[in-house]
C-alpha positions in Angstrom: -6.4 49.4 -28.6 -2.6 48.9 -27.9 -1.1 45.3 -27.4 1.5 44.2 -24.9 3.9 42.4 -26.9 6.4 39.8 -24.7 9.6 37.9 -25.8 10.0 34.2 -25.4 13.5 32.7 -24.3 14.9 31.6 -27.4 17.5 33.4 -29.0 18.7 33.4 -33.1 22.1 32.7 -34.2 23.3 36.1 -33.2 22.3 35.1 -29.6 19.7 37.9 -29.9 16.0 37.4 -28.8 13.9 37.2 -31.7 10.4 35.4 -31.0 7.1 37.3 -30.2 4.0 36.6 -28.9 1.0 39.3 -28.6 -1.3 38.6 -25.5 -4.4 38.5 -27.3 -3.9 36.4 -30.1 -1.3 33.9 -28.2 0.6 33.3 -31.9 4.2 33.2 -31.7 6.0 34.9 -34.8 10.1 34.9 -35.8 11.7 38.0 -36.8 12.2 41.3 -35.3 10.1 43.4 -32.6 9.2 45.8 -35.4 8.0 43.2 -37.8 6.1 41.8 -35.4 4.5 45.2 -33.9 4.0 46.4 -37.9 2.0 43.3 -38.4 -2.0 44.1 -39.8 -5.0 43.1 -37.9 -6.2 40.8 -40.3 -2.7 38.9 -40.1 -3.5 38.8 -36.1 -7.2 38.2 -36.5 -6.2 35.0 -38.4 -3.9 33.8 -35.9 -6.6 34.6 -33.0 -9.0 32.3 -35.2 -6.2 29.6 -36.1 -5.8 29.7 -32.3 -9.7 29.3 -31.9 -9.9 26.1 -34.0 -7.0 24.4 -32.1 -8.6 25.0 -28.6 -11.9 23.6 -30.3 -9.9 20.8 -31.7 -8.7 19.8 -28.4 -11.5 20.2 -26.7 -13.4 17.6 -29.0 -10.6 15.3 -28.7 -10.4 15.5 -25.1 -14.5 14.7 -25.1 -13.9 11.7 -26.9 -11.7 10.3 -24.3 -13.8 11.2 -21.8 -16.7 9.4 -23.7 -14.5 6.7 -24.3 -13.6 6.1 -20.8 -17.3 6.4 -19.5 -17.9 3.2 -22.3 -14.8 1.4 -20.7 -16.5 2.6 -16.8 -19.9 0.6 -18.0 -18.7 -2.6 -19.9 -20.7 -5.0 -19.3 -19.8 -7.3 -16.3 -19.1 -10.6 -17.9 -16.6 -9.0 -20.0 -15.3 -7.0 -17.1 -14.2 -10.1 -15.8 -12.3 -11.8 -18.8 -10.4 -8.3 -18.6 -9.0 -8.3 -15.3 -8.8 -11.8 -14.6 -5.3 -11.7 -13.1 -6.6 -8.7 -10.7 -9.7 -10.6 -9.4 -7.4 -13.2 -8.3 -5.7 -10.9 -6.0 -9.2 -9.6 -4.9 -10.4 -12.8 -4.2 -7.1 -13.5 -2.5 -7.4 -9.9 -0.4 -11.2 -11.6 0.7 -9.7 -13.8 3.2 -9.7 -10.8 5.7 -13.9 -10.3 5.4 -13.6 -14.2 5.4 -12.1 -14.2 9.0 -14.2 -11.3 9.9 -17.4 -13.0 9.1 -16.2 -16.3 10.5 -14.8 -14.4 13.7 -17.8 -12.9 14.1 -20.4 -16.3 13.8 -18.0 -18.3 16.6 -17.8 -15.6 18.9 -21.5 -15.0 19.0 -22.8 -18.3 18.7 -20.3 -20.2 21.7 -23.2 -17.7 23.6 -25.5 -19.9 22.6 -23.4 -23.1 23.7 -24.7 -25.1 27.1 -21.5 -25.5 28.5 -20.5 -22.2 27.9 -23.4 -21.0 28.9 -22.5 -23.0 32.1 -18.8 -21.9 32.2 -19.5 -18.1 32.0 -23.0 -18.1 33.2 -25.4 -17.6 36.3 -28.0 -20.2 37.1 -31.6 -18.8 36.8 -34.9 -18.8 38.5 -36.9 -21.8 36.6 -39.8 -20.0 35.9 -37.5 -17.5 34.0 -36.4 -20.6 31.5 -37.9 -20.1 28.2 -39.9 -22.9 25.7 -37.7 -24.8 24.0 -34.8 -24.5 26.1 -34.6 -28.4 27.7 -34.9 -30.0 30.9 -32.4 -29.1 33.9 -31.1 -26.1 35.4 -31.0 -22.2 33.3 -27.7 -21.0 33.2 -28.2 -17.8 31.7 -25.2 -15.1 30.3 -26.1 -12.1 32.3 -26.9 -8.8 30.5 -24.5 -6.8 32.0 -21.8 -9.4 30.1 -23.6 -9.6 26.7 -23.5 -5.7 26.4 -20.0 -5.2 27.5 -18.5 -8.1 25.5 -20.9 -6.9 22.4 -20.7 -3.0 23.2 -17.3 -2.3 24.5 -15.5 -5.2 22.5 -16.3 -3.1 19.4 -14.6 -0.5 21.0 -11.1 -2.4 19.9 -12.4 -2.5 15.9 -13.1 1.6 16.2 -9.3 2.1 17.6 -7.9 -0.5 15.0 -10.0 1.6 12.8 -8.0 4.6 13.2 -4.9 3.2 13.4 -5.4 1.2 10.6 -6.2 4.7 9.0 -2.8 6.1 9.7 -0.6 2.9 9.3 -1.6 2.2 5.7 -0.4 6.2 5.1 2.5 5.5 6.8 3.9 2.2 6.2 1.8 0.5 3.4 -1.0 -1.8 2.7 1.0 -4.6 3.5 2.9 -4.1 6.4 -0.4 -2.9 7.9 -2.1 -6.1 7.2 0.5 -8.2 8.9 0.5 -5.9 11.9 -3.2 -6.2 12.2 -2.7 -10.4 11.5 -0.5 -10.8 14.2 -2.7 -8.9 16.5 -5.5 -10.9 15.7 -3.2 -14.3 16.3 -2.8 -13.0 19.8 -6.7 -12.3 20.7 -7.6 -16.0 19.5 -5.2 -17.3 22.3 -6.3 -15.0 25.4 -10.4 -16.3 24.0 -9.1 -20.0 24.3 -7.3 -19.6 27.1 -10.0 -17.3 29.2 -11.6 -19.9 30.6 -8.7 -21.2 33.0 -9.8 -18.7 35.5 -11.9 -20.1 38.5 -14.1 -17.2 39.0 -16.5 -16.3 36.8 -15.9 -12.6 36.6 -12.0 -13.2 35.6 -13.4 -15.6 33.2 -15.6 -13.2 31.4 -13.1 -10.1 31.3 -10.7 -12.6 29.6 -13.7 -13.0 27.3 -13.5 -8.8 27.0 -10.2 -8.7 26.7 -10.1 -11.1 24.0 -12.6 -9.1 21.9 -11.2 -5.9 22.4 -8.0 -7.4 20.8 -9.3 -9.3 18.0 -11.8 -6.0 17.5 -8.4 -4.1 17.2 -6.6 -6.5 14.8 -9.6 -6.8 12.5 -10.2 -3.1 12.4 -6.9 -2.8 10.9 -6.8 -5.6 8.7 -10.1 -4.2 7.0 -9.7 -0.8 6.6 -6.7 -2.0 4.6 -8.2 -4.5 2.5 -11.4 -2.2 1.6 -8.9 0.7 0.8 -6.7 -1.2 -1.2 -9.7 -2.5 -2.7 -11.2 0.6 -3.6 -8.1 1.7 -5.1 -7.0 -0.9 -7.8 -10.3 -2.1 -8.9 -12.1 -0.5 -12.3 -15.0 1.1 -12.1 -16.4 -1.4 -14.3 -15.9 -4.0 -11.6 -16.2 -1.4 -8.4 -19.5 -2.7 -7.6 -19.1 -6.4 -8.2 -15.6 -6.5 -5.9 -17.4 -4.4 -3.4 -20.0 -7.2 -2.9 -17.5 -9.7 -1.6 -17.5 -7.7 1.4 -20.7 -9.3 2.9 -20.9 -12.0 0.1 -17.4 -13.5 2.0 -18.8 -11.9 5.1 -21.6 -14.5 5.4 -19.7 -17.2 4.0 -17.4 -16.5 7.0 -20.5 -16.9 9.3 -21.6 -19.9 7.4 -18.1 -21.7 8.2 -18.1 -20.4 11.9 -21.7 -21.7 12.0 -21.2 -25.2 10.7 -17.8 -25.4 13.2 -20.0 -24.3 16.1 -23.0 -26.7 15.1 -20.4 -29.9 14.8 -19.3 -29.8 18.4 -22.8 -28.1 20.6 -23.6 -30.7 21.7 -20.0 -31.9 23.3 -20.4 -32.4 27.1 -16.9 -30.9 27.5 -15.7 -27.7 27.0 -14.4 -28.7 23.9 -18.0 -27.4 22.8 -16.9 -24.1 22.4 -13.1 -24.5 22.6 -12.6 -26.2 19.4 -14.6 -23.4 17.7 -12.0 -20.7 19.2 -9.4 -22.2 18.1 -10.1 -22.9 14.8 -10.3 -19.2 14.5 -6.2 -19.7 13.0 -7.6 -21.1 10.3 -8.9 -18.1 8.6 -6.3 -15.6 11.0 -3.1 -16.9 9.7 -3.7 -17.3 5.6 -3.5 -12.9 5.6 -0.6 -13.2 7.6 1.2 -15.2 4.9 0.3 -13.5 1.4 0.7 -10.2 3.0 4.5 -10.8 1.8 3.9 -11.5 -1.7 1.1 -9.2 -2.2 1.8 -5.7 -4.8 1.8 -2.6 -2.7 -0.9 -0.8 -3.4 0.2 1.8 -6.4 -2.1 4.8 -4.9 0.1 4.5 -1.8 3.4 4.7 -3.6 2.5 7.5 -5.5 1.0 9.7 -2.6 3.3 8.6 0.0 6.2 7.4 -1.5 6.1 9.6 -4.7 7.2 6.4 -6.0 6.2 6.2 -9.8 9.2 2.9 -10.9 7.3 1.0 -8.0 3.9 1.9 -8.6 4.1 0.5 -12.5 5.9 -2.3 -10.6 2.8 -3.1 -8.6 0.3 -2.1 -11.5 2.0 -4.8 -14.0 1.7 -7.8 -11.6 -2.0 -6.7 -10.6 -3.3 -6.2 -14.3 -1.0 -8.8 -16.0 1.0 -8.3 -19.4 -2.1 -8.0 -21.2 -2.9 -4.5 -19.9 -1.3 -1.0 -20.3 0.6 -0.3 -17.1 1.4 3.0 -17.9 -2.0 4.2 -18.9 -3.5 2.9 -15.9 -0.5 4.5 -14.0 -1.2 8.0 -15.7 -4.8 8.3 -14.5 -4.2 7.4 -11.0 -1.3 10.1 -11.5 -3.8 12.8 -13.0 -6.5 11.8 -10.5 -4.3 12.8 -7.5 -2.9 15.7 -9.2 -6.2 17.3 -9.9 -7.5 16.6 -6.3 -4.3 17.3 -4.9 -4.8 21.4 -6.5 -7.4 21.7 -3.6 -5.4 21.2 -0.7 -1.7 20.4 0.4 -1.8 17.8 2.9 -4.4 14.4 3.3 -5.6 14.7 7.2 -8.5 13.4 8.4 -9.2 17.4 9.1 -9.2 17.7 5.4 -12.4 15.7 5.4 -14.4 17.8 7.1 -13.4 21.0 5.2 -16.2 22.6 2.6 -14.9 20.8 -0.2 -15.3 17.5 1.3 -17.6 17.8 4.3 -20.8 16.5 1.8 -18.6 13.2 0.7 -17.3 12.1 4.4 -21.2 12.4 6.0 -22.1 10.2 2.7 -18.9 7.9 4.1 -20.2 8.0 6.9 -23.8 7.2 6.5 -22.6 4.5 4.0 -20.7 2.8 7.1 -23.9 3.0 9.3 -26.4 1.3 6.7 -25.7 -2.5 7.4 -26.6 -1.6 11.3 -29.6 0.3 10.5 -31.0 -2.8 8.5 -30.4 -5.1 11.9 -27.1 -6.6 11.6 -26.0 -6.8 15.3 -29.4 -8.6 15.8 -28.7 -10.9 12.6 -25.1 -11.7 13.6 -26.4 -12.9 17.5 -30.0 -14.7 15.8 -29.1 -18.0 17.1 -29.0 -16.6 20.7 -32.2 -13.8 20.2 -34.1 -16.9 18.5 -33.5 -19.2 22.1 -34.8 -15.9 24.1 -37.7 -16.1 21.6 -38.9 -19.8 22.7 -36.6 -21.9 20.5 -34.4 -24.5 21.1 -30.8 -24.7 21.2 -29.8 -26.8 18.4 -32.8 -25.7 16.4 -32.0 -22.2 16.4 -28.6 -22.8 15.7 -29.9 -24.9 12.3 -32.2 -22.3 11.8 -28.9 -19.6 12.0 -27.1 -22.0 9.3 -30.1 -21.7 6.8 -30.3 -18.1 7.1 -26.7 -17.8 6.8 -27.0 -20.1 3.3 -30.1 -18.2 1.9 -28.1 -14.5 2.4 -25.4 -16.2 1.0 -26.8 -17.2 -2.4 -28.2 -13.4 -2.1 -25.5 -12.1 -1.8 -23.8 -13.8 -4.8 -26.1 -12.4 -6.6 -25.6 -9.0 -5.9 -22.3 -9.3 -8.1 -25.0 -9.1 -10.9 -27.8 -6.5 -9.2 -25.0 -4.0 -7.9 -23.1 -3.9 -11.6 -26.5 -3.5 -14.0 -29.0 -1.5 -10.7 -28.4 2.4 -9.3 -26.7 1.8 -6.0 -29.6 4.8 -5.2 -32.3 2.6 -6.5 -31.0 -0.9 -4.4 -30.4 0.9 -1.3 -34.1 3.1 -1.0 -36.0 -0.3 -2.3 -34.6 -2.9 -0.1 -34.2 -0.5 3.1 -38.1 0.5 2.1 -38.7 -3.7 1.5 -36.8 -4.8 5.2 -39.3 -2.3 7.0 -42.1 -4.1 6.4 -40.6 -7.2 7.5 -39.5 -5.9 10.7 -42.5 -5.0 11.0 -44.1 -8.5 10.9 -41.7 -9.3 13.5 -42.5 -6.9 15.5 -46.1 -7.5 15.5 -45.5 -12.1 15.8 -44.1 -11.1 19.0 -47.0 -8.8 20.9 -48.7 -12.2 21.8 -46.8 -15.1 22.5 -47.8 -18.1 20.3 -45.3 -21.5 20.1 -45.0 -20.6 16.5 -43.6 -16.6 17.3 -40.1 -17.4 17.6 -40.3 -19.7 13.5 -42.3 -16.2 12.4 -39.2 -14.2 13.7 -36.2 -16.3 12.6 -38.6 -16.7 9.1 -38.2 -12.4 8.8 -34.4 -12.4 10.1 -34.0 -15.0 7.1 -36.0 -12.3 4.8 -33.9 -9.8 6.2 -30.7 -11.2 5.5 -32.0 -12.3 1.6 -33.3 -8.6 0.5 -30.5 -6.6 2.6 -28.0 -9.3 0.6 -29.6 -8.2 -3.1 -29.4 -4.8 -2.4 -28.2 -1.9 0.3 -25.4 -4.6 1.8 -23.1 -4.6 -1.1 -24.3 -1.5 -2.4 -23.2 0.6 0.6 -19.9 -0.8 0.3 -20.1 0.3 -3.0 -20.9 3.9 -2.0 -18.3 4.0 0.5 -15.3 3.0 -2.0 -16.9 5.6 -4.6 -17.6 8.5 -2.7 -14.2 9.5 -1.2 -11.5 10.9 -3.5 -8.1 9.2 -4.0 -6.0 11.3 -1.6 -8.3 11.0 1.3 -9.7 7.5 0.6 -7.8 5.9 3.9 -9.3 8.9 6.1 -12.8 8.5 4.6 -12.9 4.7 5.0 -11.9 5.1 8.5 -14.6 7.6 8.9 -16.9 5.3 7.7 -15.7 2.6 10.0 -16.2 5.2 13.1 -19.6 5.3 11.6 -19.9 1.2 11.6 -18.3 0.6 14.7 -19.7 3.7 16.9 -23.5 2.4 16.0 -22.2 -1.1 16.4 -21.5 -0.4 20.2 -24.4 0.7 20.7 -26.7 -1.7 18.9 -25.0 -4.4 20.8 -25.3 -2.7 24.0 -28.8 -2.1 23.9 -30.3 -5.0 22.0 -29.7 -7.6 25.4 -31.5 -4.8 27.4 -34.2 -5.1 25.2 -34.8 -8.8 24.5 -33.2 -10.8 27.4 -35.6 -12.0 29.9 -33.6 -10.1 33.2 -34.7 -6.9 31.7 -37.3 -5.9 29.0 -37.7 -9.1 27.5 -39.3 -7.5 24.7 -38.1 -10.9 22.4 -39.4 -10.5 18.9 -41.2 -6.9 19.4 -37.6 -5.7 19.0 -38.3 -5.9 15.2 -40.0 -2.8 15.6 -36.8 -0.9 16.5 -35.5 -1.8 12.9 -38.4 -0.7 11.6 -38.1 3.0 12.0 -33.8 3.0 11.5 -34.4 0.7 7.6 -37.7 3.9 7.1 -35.1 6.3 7.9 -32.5 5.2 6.6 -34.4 5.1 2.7 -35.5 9.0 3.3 -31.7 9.9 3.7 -30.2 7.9 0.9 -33.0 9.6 -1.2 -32.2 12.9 -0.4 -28.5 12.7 0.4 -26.6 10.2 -1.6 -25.7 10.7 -5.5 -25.9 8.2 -8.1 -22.4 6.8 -8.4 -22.7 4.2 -10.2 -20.0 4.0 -13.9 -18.2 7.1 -13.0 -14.5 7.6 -13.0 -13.0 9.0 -9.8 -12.4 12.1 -12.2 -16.3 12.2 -12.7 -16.8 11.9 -9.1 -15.0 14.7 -8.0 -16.6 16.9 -10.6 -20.1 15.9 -9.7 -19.2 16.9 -5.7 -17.0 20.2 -6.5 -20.5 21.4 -8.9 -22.9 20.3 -5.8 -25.0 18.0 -8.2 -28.3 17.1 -6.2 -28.8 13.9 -5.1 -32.5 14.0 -6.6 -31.4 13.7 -10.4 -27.9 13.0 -10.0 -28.4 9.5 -12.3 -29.2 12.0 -15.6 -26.2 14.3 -14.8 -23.6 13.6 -17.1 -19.9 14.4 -17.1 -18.9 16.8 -20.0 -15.0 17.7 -20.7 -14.5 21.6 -19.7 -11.2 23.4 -20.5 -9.5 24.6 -17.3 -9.0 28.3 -17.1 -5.7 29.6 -18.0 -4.2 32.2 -16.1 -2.7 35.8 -17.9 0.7 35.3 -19.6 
């Protein structure tokens, strides 16, 4: 069969042309075009196999990095962390953000739970409607209609700060984002304190709104930064363990808020629940501050910036001189250039195309997990224990031991997250915090003066298996799932996902347990019940085993459509890309 013979662009002292290659053997050959056509089969066959042994050469070579790197993805945690010391500094640095949001989110709740504020923002009740527990005197109670707007539309602001959070940190960095989102939240903790100046009641408790839907909107900026930047610089080696500070500093947060709120409850003043508002700029101004000397993150210079001097900039001072810059540099670089082949552009429409619809429904699942296990409940339990039959200061003890037992849970989870399938964690304790919804549910069909210990007992149980297990993990699977280019958009999505079932668990929780409507009290468990049940069957079926592969892995187990049933044995193996003709 004839050969086309082509001419490569180099030229011999004459300035003539003099360099061959033949289309199916590839070899290039020096002399003349008659030479080269004259030359036997054999002499071609040889150079076709010579060819051959080079490809296989490089293919085995490039399977040994790629075995390499998955050792380096699964060293062991311990020396994980000797490694990257310098880095976990500045992730433990970044976790003042899920600090404030944790602490944010214990005062704001539990100053419900305060008598005076109670009595400040409150109506007075019938007294045959005053629960056990509750003391001698008049029922002031927060109406429902309150409770569900400040806990169902104030999430509203997080869901827009969300979004804008998504495109700021495209637009204008990590860090600038953060202090925008800082700033923001300095200005919500004033309108709280200042809210209840107003002499009427309704004024007062729209300040109360107002203030939410502001904070809502500075934190939802604030944290889809530090969860992106996050998920960008970390190893996979360490992905898991830094995605458990989100609800490891999350709790310790509410554990600080608690202790604040616990110190001044019983204040006759309205220093009670002042004093815990304000100390809100404890934990709101320290991001406001290091957001100035923190790197940029180096994924953001590359994409947006195409930036590469900067980016090893930011990669030497968050890795340290003892680390290769530029290696770490050139596979962030070959990561976004293999996922950037796909598509042009990184929109939030891009998420929802073929290639990436299956990834942004995992995001957004992964988002929606920490509500389907009972967090809004968990996050107001002081308040739902009272409606239960406890008393005030006793339920908001009983809020400060559950906070300390999901703490030392959830400080655990470093080591359950880095050595357990995040499939396995997720599917076990969703299947384990069923059952003791369930219990819950159940202590509460008869009233007995021992109901409401049974309920905060399960909340505590809650908090302690959800903490070991689908918490961290499903931050985990949110910061894997995504690629590179789109990680911004697919975090947002995943905070739609938080925040839209966040409005709506917080609306309709109050309807269900406070005693001006269903007054269901601890039979709400069973609600929780059927989301942790369902919740297990769709992590079974529907989200991959990610744990110990490389954002290069990642994308290669999505583009193939690897099942979620048996992802854990699939394994990556080097395949040479497809060349196109000559």
């Amino acid at each position: 069969m004839a050969q086309e013979f082509h001419r490569l662009p180099s030229l011999d002292e004459d300035g003539e042309e003099s360099r061959y290659y033949s289309r199916t053997s590839l070899d290039v050959v020096d002399g003349s075009y008659d030479q080269f056509r004259r030359r036997p089969d054999a002499v071609d066959a040889a150079s076709t196999a010579s060819l051959l042994d080079r490809k296989e050469q490089t293919r085995a070579q490039a399977q040994a990095e790629a075995d390499a790197e998955s050792k380096e993805n699964s060293a062991p945690l311990r020396k994980a962390l000797r490694l990257y010391r310098k880095l976990m500094g500045w992730m433990l640095l970044m976790s003042i953000v899920i600090l404030y949001s944790g602490f944010d989110s214990a005062v704001v709740s539990m100053v419900q739970s305060v008598k005076k504020f109670q009595l400040d923002f409150g109506e007075l009740q019938p007294i045959e409607n005053k629960p056990d527990g509750y003391g001698e005197g008049e029922y002031w109670e927060i109406s429902a209609k309150w409770l569900s707007l400040w806990d169902g539309v104030g999430p509203l602001g997080q869901l827009a700060g969300t979004f804008l959070g998504g495109y700021l940190i495209d637009r204008i960095g990590r860090r600038f984002s953060l202090v925008i989102g800082s700033i923001i939240g300095c200005i919500a903790i004033a309108i709280l304190f200042f809210a209840n100046r107003f002499p009427n009641k309704d004024k007062k408790c729209l300040m109360i709104l107002i203030g939410k839907v502001v904070q809502g909107l500075g934190l939802g900026i604030m944290k889809i930064e530090t969860f992106t930047y996050m998920s960008e610089v970390i190893p996979v080696s360490l992905k898991g363990a830094v995605m458990s500070f989100v609800p490891t500093f999350t709790l310790l947060g509410q554990l600080i808020g608690a202790l604040v709120v616990q110190v001044t409850v019983d204040f006759p003043t309205p220093k009670s629940y002042l004093i815990p508002l304000a100390s809100q700029y404890a934990v709101a101004l320290p991001p406001l501050l290091f957001a100035f000397f923190l790197p940029e993150s180096p994924a953001y210079l590359l994409k947006s910036k195409n930036d590469t001097t900067g980016a090893l900039k930011s990669f030497k001072r968050l890795l340290g001189r003892k680390h290769d810059a530029n290696l770490a540099l050139q596979k962030m670089k070959k990561t976004l250039d293999e996922e950037a082949k796909n598509s042009s552009n990184a929109s939030y429409a891009e998420c929802f195309n073929s290639a990436n619809r299956r990834r942004t429904a995992i995001s957004f699942f992964a988002g929606s997990i920490e509500f389907c296990f009972g967090l809004s409940l968990l996050s107001g339990i002081s308040y739902f224990l009272q409606k239960c039959g406890m008393a005030h200061s006793k339920s908001t003890m009983f809020t400060i031991i559950g906070i300390l037992a999901g703490l030392v849970s959830n400080s655990c989870s470093t080591w359950t997250v880095s050595h357990i399938g995040r499939r396995t964690l997720i599917i076990s304790t969703l299947s384990l915090t069923s059952v003791w919804w369930t219990v819950m549910g159940f202590s509460g069909i008869k009233q007995f003066p021992f109901t409401a210990w049974i309920a905060g007992g399960c909340a505590t149980a809650v908090v302690v298996t959800c903490g070991l297990g689908c918490w961290p993990a499903s931050y985990a699977v949110l910061g894997e799932t995504s690629s590179i280019r789109l990680r911004s958009k697919s975090q947002a999505i995943g905070g739609l996902a938080n925040n839209l079932l966040g409005i709506a668990m917080n609306a309709a929780l109050p309807q269900l347990y406070n005693s001006d409507r269903l007054n269901l009290g601890a039979k709400t468990g069973f609600l929780f019940t059927g989301l942790t049940a369902g919740a297990a069957l769709i992590t079974y079926f529907c989200v991959p085993e990610l744990k110990g592969r490389s954002a290069m892995e990642i994308d290669v187990l999505f583009k193939k459509g690897v099942p979620a049933r048996g992802s854990k044995k699939w394994k990556y193996m080097y395949e040479e890309i497809p060349m196109g003709d000559a």
